[in-house]
C-alpha positions as YAML, in Angstrom:
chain: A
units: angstrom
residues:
- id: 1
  name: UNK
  ca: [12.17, -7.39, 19.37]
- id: 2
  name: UNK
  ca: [12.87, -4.08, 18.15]
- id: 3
  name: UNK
  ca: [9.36, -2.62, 16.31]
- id: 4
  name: UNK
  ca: [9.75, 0.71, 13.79]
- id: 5
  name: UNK
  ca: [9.22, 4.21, 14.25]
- id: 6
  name: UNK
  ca: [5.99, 3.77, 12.10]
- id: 7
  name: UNK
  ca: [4.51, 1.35, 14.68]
- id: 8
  name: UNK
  ca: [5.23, 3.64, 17.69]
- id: 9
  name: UNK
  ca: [3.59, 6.54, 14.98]
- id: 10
  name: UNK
  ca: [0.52, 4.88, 14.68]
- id: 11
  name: UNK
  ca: [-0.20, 3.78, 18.08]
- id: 12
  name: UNK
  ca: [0.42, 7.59, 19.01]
- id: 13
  name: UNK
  ca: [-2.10, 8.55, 16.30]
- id: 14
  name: UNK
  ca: [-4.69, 6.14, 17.50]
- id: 15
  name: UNK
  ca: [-4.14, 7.56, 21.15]
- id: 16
  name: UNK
  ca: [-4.65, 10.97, 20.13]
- id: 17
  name: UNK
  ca: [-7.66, 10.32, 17.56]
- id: 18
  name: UNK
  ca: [-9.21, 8.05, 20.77]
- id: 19
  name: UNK
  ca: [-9.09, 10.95, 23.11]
- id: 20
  name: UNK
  ca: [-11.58, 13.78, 20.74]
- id: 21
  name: UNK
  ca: [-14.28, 12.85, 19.00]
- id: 22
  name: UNK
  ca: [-13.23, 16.13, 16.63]
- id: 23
  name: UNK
  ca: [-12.04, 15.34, 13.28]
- id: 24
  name: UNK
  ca: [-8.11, 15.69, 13.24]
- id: 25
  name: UNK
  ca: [-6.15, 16.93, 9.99]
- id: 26
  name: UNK
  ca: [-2.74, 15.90, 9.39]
- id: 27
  name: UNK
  ca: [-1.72, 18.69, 9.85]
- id: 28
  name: UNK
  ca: [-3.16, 19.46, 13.47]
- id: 29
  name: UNK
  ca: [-1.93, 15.50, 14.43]
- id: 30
  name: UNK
  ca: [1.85, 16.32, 13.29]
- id: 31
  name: UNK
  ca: [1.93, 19.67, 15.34]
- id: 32
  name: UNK
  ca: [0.14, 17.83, 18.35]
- id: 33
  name: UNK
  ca: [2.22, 14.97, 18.34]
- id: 34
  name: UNK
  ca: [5.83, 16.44, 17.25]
- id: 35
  name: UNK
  ca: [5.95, 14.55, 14.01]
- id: 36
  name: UNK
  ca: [6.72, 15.62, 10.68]
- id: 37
  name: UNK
  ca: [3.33, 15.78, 8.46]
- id: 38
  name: UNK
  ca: [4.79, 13.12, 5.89]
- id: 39
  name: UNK
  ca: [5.24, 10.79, 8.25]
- id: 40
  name: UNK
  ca: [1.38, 11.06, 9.64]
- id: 41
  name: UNK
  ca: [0.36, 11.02, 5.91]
- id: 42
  name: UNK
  ca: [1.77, 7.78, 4.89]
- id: 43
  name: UNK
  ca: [0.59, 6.52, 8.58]
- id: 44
  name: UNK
  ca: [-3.19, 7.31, 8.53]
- id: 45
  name: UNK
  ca: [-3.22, 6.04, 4.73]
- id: 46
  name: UNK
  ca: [-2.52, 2.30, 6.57]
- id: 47
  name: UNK
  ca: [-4.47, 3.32, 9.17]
- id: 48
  name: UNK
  ca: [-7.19, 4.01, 6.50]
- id: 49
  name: UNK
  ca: [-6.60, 1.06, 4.10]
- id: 50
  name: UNK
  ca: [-6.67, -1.28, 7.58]
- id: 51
  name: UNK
  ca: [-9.56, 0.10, 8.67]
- id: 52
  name: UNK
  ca: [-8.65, 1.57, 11.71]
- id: 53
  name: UNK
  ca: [-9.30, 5.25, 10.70]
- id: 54
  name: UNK
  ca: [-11.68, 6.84, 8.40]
- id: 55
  name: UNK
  ca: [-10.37, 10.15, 6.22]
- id: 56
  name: UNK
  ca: [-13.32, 12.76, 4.63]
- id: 57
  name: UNK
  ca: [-11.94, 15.31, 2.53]
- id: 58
  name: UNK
  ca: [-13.27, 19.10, 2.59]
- id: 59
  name: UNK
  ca: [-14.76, 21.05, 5.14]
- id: 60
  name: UNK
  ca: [-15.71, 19.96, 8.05]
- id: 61
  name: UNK
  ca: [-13.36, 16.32, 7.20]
- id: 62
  name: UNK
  ca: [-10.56, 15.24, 8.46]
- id: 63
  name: UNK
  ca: [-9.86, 11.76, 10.28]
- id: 64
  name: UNK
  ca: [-11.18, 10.39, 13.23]
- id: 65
  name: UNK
  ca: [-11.79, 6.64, 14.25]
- id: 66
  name: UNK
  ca: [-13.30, 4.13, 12.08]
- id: 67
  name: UNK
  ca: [-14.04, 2.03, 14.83]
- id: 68
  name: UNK
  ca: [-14.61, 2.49, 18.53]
- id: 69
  name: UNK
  ca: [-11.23, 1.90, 20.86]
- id: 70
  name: UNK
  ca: [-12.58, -1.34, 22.42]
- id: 71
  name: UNK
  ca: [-12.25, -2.63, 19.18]
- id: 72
  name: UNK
  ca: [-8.41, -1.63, 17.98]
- id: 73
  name: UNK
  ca: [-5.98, -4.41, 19.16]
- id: 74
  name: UNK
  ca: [-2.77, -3.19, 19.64]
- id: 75
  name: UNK
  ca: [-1.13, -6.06, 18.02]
- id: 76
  name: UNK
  ca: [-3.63, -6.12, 15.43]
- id: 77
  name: UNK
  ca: [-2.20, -2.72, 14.47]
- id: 78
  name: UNK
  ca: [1.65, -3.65, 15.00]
- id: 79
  name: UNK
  ca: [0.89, -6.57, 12.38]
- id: 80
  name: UNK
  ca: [-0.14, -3.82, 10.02]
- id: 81
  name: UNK
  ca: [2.16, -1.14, 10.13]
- id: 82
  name: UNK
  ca: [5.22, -3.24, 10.35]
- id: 83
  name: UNK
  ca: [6.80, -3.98, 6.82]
- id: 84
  name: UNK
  ca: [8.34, -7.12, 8.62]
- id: 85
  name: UNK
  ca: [8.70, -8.68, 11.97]
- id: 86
  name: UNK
  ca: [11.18, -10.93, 11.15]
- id: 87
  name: UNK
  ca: [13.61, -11.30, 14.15]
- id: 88
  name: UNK
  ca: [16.02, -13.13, 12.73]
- id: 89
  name: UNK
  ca: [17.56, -13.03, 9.15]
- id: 90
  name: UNK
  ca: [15.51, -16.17, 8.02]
- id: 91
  name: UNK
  ca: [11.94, -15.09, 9.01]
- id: 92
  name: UNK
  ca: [12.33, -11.66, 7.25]
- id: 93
  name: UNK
  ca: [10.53, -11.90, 3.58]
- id: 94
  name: UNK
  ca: [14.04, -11.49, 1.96]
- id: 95
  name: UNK
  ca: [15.86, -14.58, 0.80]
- id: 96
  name: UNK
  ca: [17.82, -15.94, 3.94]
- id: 97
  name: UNK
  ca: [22.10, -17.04, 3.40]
- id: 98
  name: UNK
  ca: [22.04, -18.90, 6.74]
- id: 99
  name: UNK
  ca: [23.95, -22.12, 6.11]
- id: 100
  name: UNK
  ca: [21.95, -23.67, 8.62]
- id: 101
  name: UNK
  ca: [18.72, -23.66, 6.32]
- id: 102
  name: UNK
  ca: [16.47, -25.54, 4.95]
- id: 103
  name: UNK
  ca: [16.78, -27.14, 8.82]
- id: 104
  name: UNK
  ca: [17.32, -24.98, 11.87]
- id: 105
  name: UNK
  ca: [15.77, -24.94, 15.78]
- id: 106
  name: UNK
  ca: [16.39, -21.72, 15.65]
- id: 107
  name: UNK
  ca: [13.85, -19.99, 13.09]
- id: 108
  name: UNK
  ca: [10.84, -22.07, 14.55]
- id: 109
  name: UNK
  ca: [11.86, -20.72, 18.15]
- id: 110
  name: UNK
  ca: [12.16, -17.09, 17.08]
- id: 111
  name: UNK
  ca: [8.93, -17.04, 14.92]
- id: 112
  name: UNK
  ca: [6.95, -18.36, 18.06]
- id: 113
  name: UNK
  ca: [8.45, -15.73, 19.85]
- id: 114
  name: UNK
  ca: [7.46, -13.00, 17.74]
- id: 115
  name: UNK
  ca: [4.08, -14.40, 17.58]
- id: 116
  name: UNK
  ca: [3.92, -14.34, 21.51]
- id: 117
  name: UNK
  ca: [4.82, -10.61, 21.36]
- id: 118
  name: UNK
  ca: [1.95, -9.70, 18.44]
- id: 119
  name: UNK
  ca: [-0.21, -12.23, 20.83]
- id: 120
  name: UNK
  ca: [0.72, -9.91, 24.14]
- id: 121
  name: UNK
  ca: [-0.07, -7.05, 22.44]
- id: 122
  name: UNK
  ca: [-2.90, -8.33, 20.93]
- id: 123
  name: UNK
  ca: [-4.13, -8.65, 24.48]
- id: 124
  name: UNK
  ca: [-4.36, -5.19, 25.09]
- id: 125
  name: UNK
  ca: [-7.03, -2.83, 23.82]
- id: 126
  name: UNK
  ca: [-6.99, 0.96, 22.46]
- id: 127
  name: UNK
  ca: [-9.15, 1.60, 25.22]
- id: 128
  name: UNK
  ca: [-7.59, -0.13, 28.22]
- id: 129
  name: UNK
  ca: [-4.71, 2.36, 26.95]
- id: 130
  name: UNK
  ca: [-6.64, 5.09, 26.49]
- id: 131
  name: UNK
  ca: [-7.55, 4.73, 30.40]
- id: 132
  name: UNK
  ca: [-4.45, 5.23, 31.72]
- id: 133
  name: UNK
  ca: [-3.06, 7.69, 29.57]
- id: 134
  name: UNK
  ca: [-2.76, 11.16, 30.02]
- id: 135
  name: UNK
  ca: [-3.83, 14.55, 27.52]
- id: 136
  name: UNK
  ca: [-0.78, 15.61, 24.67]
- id: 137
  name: UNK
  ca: [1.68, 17.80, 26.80]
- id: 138
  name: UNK
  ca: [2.70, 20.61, 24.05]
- id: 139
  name: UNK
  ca: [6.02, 21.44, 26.20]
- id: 140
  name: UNK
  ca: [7.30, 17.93, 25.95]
- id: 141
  name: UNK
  ca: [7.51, 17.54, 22.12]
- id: 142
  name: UNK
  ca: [10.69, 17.59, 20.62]
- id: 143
  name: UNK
  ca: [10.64, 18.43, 17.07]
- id: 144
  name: UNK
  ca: [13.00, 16.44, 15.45]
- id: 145
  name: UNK
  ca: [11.52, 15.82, 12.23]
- id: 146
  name: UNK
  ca: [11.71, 17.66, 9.47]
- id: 147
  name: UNK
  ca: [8.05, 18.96, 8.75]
...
């Protein structure tokens, strides 16, 4: 299974808003974590609208977490931010051509096994990840995205 850029994005966000209690702006998280700002933007607004973050405009504002790391399920936030975790052509939302449809072994094995992936992360907490992982370096970021 092969999850989006966006997913990876978000997790990273979460592990950087998990490790400050400081209210982050986007632009401070897309300089800390070597990501171009529109990218964090369109992130933290899913973040937001799942409930994982909380955004407060004007001074003093900014995001932070809307609920404590123990709480964040790492599949829980996969499931959001991916658009679709179809792994196959026919469990995507898009109409499937497969000529092996309406009846095939195949789709029911592949959805299961997506499931056990979301359930496997879904095992895993913000904060069990948060306890093995280490500050931001600055020197390792590799700007690459267009800001």
């Amino acid at each position: 299974m092969r999850l989006s850029q966006a997913s990876d994005f978000a997790l990273r966000i979460l592990m950087f808003l998990g490790q400050t209690s400081e209210p982050q702006t986007v632009d401070k998280l897309a300089a800390a974590l070597g990501l171009a700002k529109s990218h964090v933007m369109k992130i933290v607004a899913q973040l937001a609208k799942a409930g994982f973050v909380e955004t407060t405009r004007g001074r003093g504002g900014g995001i932070r977490l809307a609920i404590s790391p123990q709480d964040i399920r790492l599949g829980e936030v996969v499931r959001v931010i991916e658009p679709d975790m179809g792994v196959v052509a026919c469990l995507k939302t898009a109409p499937s051509d497969c000529v092996f449809l309406p009846r095939c072994g195949l789709k029911g094995a592949m959805a299961q096994a997506a499931e056990a992936f979301i359930d496997s992360l879904n095992s895993r907490t913000l904060r069990e990840i948060l306890g093995s992982t280490g500050k931001p370096d600055p020197r390792r970021i590799q700007r690459t995205f267009a800001r």
